[in-house]
C-alpha positions as a printed Julia matrix, in Angstrom:
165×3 Matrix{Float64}:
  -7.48  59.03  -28.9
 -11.34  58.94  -29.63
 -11.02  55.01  -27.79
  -8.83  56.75  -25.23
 -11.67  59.17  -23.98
 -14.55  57.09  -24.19
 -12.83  54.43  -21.68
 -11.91  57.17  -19.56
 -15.63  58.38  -19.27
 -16.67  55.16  -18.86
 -14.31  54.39  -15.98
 -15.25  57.55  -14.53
 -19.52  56.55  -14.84
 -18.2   53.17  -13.31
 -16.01  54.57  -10.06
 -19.28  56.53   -9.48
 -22.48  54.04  -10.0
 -19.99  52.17   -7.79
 -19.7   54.76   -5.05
 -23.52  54.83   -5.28
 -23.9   51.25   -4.54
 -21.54  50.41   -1.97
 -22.96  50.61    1.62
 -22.67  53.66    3.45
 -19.95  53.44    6.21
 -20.31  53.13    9.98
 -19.9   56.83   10.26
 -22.85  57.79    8.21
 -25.15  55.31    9.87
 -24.17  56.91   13.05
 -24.39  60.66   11.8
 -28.06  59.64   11.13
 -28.79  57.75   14.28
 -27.72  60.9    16.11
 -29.99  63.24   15.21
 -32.85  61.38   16.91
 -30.95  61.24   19.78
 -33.26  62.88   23.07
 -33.11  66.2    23.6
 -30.26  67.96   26.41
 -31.12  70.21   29.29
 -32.2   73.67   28.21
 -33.62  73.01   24.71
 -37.43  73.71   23.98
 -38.64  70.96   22.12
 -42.12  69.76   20.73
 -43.28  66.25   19.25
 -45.93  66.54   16.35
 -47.83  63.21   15.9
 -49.14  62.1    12.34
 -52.41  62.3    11.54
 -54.27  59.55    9.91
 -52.89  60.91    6.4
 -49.38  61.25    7.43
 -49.71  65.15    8.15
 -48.3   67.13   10.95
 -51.19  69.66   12.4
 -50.01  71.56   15.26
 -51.89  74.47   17.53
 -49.63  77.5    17.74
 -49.8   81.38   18.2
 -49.63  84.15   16.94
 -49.12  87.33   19.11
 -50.92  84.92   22.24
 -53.62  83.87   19.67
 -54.74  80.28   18.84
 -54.55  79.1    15.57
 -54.06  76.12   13.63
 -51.46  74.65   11.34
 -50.27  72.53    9.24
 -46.31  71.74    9.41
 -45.02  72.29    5.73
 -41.67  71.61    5.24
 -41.79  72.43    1.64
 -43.54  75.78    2.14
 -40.84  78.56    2.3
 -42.89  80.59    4.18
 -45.47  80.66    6.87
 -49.04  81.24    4.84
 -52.12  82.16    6.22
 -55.8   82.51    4.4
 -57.24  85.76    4.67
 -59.77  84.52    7.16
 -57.32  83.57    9.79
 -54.83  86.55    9.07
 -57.96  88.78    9.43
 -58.31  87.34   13.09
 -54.5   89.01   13.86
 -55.57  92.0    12.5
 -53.57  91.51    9.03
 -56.01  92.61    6.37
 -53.47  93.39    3.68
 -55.12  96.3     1.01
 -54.95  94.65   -3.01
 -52.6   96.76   -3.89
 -50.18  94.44   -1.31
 -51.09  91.11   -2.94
 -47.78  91.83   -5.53
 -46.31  88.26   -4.69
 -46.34  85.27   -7.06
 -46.74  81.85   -5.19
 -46.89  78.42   -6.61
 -49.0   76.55   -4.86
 -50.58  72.89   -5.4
 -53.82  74.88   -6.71
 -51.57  76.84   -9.1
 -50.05  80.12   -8.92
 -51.29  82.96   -7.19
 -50.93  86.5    -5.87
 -50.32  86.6    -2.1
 -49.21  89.9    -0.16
 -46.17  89.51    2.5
 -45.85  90.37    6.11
 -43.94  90.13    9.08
 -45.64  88.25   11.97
 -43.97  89.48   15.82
 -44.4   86.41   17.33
 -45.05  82.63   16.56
 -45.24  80.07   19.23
 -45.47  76.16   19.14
 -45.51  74.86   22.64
 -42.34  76.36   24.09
 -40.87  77.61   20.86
 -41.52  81.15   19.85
 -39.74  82.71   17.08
 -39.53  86.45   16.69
 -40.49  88.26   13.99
 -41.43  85.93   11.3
 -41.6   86.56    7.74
 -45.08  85.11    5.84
 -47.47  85.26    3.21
 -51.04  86.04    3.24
 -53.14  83.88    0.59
 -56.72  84.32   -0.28
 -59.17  82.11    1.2
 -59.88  79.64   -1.7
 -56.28  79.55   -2.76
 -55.44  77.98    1.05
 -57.65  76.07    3.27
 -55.17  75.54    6.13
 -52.51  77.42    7.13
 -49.15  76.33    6.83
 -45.8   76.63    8.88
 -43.21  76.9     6.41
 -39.6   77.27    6.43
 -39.24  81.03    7.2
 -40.49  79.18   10.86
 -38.83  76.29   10.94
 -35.21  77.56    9.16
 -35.36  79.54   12.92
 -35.34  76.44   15.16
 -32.19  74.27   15.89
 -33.52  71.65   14.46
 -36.67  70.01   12.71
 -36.69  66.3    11.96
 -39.02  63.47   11.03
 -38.86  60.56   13.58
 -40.43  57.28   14.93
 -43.85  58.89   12.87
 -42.97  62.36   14.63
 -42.07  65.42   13.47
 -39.59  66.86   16.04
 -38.61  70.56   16.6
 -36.21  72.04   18.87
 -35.08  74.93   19.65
């Protein structure tokens, strides 16, 4: 019985290393084609370039304001620095700063808020939710995925980083 099971797992490892390695189908390679696909009548959408280090840097808005960020898809929020929060008029008291955040400095204390209005080109999403970090724990600001979740879609592309909405 003990021979029994161990061939049975090790058919089972088999039929899936060898659903691992077998080509994808047609379907899949045309599932992935599709999404960069141009965009249809009606849709806002924006192109982010690279920059030199394979970053996407975009100049939004916040409430009609210009500021600058730095597309983050692994950031689950929209964080600002103190400085450029201060500049909205978001000067959160220490008390507020009750959030943990893991960042690639280590973890601090950031305090949350609700931004009314983000734009990117033609894309505005409505009440946002985001973090405010202190200056020397972020040197950009970055739009995360409580931004981008909002959109239709976000994709990576021919070196661009494509939103629509």
């Amino acid at each position: 019985m003990i021979f029994a099971a161990v061939l049975v797992g090790l058919g089972t490892f088999m039929a899936q290393l060898a659903d691992r390695l077998a080509p994808a189908p047609a379907s899949a390679t045309t599932a992935k084609l599709a999404m960069v696909e141009p965009v249809t009548a009606g849709q806002r959408s924006l192109n982010i370039p690279s920059d030199t280090r394979g970053h996407f840097r975009a100049e939004g808005r916040i409430d009609g304001q210009r500021i600058n960020f730095m597309v983050d898809t692994g950031a689950s929020m929209v964080a600002l620095n103190e400085s450029s929060a201060a500049r909205f008029g978001l000067r959160p008291a220490r008390g507020a700063y009750n959030a943990i955040v893991t960042t690639a400095n280590g973890t601090v204390k950031a305090a949350r808020t609700r931004l009314p209005m983000v734009e990117l080109g033609e894309i505005t999403v409505r009440d946002v939710d985001a973090l405010v970090l202190p200056d020397e724990a972020l040197s950009e600001n970055l739009l995360g995925l409580s931004f981008l979740s909002r959109l239709r879609r976000f994709a990576y592309a021919n070196g661009e980083m494509v939103l629509e909405q």
